[in-house]
C-alpha positions in Angstrom: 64.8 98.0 164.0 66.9 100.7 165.6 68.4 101.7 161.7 64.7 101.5 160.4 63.8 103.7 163.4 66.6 106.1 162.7 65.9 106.3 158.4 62.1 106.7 158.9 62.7 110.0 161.3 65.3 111.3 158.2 62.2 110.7 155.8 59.9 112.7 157.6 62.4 115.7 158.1 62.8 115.7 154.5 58.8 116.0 153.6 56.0 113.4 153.7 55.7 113.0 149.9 59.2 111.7 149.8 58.0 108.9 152.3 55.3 107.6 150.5 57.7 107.5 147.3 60.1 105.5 149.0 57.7 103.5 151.2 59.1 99.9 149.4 62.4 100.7 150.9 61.7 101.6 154.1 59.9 98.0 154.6 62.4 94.9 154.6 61.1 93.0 151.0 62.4 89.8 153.2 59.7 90.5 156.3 55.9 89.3 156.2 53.9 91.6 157.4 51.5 90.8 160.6 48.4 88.1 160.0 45.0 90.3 159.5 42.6 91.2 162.2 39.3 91.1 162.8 38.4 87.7 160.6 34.6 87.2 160.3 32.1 85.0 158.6 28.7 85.9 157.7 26.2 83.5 155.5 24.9 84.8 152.7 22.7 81.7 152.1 22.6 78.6 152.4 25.6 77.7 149.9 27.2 80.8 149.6 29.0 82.9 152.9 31.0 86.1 152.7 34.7 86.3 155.0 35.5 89.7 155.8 38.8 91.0 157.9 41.1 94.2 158.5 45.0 94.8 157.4 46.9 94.4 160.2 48.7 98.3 161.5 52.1 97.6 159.0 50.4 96.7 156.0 52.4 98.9 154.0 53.4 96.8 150.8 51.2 93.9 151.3 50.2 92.7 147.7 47.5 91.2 149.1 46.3 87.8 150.7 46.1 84.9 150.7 42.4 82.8 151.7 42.3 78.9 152.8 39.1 77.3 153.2 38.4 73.6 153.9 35.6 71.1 155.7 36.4 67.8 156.3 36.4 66.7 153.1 37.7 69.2 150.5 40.2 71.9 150.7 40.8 74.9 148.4 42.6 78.1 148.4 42.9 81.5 146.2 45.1 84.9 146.0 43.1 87.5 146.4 44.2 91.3 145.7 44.9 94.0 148.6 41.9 95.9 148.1 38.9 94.9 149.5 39.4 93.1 152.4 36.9 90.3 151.8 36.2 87.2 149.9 32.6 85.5 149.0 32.5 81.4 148.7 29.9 79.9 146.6 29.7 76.1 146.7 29.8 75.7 150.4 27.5 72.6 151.4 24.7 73.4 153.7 25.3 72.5 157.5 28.8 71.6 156.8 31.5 72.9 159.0 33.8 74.9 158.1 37.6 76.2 158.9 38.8 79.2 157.6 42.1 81.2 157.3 43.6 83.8 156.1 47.5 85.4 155.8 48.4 88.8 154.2 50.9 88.4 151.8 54.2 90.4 150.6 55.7 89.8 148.1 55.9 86.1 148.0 56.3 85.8 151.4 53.1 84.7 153.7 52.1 86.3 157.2 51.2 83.7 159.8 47.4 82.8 159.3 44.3 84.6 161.2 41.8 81.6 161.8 38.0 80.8 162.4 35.4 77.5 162.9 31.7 77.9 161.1 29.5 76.2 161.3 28.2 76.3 158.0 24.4 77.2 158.4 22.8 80.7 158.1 22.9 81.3 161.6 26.9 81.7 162.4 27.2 79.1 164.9 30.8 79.6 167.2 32.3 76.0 166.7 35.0 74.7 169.2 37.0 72.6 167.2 39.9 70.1 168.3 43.1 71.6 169.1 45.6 71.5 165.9 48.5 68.8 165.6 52.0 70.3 166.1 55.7 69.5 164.9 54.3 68.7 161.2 57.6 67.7 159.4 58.2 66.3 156.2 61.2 63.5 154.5 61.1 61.9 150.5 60.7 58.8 150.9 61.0 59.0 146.3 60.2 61.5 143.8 56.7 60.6 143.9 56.5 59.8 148.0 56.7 61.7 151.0 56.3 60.9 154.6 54.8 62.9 157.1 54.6 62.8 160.9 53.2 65.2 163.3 52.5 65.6 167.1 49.1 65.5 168.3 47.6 67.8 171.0 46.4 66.5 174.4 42.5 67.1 173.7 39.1 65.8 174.7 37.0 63.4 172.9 37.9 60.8 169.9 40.1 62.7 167.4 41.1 61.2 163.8 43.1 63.3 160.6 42.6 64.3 158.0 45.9 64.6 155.1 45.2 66.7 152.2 47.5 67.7 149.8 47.7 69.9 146.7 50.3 70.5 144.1 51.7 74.6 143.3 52.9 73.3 140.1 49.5 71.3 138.3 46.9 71.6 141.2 47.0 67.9 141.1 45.8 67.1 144.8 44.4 64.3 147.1 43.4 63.4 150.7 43.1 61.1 153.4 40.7 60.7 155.9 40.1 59.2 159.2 43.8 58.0 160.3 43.8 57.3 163.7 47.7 57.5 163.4 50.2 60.9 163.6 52.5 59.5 160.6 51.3 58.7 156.8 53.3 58.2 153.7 51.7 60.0 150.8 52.3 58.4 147.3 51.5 59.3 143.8 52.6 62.6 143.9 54.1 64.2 140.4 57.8 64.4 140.2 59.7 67.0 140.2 56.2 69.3 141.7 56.2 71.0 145.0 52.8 70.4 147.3 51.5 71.8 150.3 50.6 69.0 152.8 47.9 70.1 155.3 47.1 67.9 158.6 43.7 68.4 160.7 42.7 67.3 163.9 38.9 65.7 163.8 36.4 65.9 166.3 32.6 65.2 165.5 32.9 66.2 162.4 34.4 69.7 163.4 37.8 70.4 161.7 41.2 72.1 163.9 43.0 74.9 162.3 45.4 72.9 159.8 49.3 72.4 160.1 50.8 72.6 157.2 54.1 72.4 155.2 55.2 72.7 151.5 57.8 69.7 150.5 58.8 68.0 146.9 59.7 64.4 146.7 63.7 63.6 145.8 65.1 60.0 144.4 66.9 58.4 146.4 70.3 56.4 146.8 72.4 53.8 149.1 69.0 52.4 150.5 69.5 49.1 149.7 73.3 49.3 149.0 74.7 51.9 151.1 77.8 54.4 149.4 80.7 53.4 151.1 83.7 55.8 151.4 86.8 54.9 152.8 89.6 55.9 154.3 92.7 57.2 151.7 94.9 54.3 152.8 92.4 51.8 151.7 92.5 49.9 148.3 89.0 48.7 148.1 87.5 52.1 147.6 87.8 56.1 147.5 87.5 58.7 150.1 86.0 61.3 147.5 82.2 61.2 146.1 80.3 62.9 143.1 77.0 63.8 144.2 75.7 65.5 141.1 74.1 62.6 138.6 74.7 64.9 135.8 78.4 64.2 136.8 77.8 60.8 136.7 77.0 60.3 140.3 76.7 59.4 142.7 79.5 57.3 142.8 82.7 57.4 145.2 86.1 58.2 143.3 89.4 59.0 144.3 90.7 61.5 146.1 94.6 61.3 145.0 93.4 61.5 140.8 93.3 65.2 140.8 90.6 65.0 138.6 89.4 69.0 138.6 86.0 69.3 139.8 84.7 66.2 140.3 85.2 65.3 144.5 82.5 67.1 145.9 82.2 65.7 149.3 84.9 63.6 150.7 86.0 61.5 154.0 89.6 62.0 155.4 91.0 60.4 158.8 94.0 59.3 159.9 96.5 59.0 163.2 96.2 62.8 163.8 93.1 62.8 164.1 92.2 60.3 167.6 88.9 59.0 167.3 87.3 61.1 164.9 86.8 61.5 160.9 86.4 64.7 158.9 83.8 64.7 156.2 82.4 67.2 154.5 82.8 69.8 151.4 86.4 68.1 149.6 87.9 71.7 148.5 87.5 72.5 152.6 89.6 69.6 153.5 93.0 71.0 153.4 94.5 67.6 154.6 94.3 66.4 150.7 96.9 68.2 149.5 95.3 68.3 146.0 92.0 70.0 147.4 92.6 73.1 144.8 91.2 70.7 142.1 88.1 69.8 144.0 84.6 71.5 143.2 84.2 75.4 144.9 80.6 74.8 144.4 79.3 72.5 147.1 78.5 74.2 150.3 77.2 72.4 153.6 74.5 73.3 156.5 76.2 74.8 159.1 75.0 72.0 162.0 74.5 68.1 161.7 71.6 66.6 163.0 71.2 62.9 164.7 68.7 60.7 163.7 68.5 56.9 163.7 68.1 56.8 160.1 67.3 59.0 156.6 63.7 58.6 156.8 62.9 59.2 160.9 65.2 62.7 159.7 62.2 64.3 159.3 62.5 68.8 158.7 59.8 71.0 159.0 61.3 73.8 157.3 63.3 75.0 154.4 66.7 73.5 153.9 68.5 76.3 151.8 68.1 78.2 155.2 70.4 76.0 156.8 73.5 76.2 154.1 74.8 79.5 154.9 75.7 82.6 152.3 79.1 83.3 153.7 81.3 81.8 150.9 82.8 79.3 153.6 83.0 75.5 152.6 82.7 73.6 155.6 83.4 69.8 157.1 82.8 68.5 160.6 85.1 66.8 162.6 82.8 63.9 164.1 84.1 61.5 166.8 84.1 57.7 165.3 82.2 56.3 168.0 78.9 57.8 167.5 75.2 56.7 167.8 72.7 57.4 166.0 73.5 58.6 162.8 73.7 61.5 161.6 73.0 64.3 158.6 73.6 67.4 157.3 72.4 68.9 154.1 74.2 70.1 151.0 74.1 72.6 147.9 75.9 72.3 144.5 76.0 73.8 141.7 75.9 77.6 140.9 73.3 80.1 141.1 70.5 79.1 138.7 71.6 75.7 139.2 71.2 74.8 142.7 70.8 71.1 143.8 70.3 70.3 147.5 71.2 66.9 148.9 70.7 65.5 152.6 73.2 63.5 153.1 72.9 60.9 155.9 76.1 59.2 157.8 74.6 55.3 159.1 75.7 54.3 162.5 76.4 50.7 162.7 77.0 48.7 166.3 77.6 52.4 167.8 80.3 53.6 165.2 80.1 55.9 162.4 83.6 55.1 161.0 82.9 51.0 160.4 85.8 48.6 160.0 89.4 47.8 160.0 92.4 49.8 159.2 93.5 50.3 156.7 90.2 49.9 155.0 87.7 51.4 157.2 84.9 53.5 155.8 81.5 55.2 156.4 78.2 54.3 155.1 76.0 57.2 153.6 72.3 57.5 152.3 71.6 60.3 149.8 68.1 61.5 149.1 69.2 63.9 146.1 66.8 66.3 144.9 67.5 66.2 140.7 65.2 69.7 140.2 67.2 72.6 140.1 66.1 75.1 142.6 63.9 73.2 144.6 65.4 73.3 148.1 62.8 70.2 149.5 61.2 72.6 151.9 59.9 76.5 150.8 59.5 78.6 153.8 56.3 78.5 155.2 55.4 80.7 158.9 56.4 79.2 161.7 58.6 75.7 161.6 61.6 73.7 163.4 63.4 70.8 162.9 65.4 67.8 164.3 67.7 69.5 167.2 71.2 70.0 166.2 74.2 68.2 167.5 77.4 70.7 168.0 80.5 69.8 165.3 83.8 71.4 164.7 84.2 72.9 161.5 87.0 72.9 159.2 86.5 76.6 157.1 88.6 77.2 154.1 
């Protein structure tokens, strides 16, 4: 803020023309802009209502904004331009309430969202709806399921929710209604297509302000047969593992074939290393003395997370934020003895080509690092996400995740 501070007072020394010419430089493309102000609904009869609201004080380079309205049972949405502030709905259904919201937007990134209850009558009735669910997070359960779990608020009366979904892809959408319970699994979704999943909180009829999230499915693998990689001494399997399908995985391999580019993650532990295992991106493992031929191109989150299994790892936010830019390839250094599980999420490929993996480490009878020497080995999950460029998650206002447990990292 300081450097923006410090350019905008050189601007206006120069002349205030040179401002307004560079005024898509002076605001970060990578910021949203503040939610608007001032939402309002009037009815302008008794199908039809007009919303109205202000820019918020830094709407310089807003491209405009973005309108949600929904009732209990439908949902719908629409991009509407800058200039003016306002939107009329046709369609409404008389006496129904409403919930309304709107975010500015910039670019393609969305402000958080100004809200408001109707009642859906001529007269603008105030509504006090139930308070909205929190913590809504997301896992692929397939390419064509995903689960979903949320918090719910401590309110007043009998509350139910309400699921709706809607594809960014098709517009292929669905919902459900009436679940008593704060975790669904949502199936028959289109491969390969990224949705927006919306939770309400339902009271008399009167919808909360929705939760929402944007997540794709990804297939999934070692759910019935878990991948096994195993120590370097062992003969039973490899330590290395192609994660990549269009490589043929995934499907362990050797770490001592040299074979250029194919380890992509691998597992190394020995004597050295006590009671703990290093796993992670192969070419960062320096232990393997043949790491130069191992793949550049897989990078890993910078935490791992603990979770009792792949599907109670539930995120709430988008995973390519989590693999850092820096050009280091990572491993952890985990202690053997470890419960619950845990994950951490991966990239490969090159730009224009990006695949992102969660890869989840199972726990079994306390230990991460199961059986005998010289054969002992982890047991991983993969949910592998086979569209290019789809990190699981798009960033959406306002999410968290699964707490992070503190690893050692090996850089190369």
């Amino acid at each position: 803020m300081e450097l923006r501070k410090i350019v905008l007072t050189m601007l206006l020394a120069s002349a205030v023309a040179l401002i307004a010419g560079c005024q898509s430089d002076i605001i970060a493309p990578d910021v949203p802009s503040s939610p608007p102000i001032n939402l309002q609904v009037s009815a302008v009869g008794s199908t039809s209502a007009s919303l109205m609201w202000d820019a918020p004080a830094d709407s310089a380079n807003i491209t405009g904004y973005r309108v949600w309205w929904t009732s209990a049972t439908s949902l719908d949405s629409a991009d509407v331009s800058a200039v003016p502030t306002r939107y009329n709905l046709t369609g409404i259904t008389p006496g129904t309430p409403y919930g309304f919201a709107v975010a500015t937007r910039r670019g393609a990134l969305l402000s958080s969202k100004a809200t408001l209850l109707w009642g859906g009558t001529t007269v603008v009735v105030p509504l006090v709806g139930p308070l909205p669910v929190l913590g809504l997070m997301a896992s692929s359960i397939s390419p064509t399921a995903v689960a979903l779990r949320w918090t719910p608020q401590v309110d007043t009366g009998a509350i139910t929710y309400r699921a709706a979904w809607k594809s960014v892809v098709s517009g292929d959408s669905g919902s459900i209604a009436n679940t008593t319970s704060s975790s669904i699994t949502v199936s028959d979704l289109r491969a390969g297509e990224s949705y927006v999943f919306y939770i309400h909180a339902v009271r008399a009829g009167v919808i909360s302000v929705p939760a929402s999230i944007v997540w794709t499915g990804a297939a999934r693998y070692g759910t019935t047969t878990p991948i096994r990689l195993y120590e370097t001494q062992s003969a039973v399997g490899g330590s290395g593992l192609v994660l990549d399908p269009g490589r043929g995985g995934p499907a362990t391999i050797s770490t001592g074939n040299g074979a250029v580019g194919n380890v992509q993650l691998a597992m190394y532990t020995n004597g050295n290393l006590g009671n703990s295992f290093i796993i992670g991106a192969s070419y960062s493992i320096v232990e393997y003395k043949n790491s130069d031929n191992f793949d550049r191109n897989t990078f890993i989150s910078d935490s791992i997370y603990a979770a009792s299994s792949l599907d109670a790892w539930l995120v709430s936010g988008p995973i390519d934020k989590r693999i850092p830019n820096d050009g280091n390839l990572r491993a952890f250094t985990i202690p053997m003895a470890s419960a619950p599980g845990r994950g951490f999420f991966v990239r490969t490929g090159t730009p224009g080509d990006y695949h992102f993996v969660r890869v989840f480490i199972r726990s079994g009878n306390g230990m991460l690092l199961q059986g005998n020497a010289p054969d002992r080995y982890v047991e991983l999950e993969l949910s592998y996400q086979s569209i290019a460029n789809i990190p699981y998650a798009r960033a959406f206002p306002g999410w968290d995740s699964t707490p992070a447990v503190a690893g050692s990292q090996v850089r190369r």
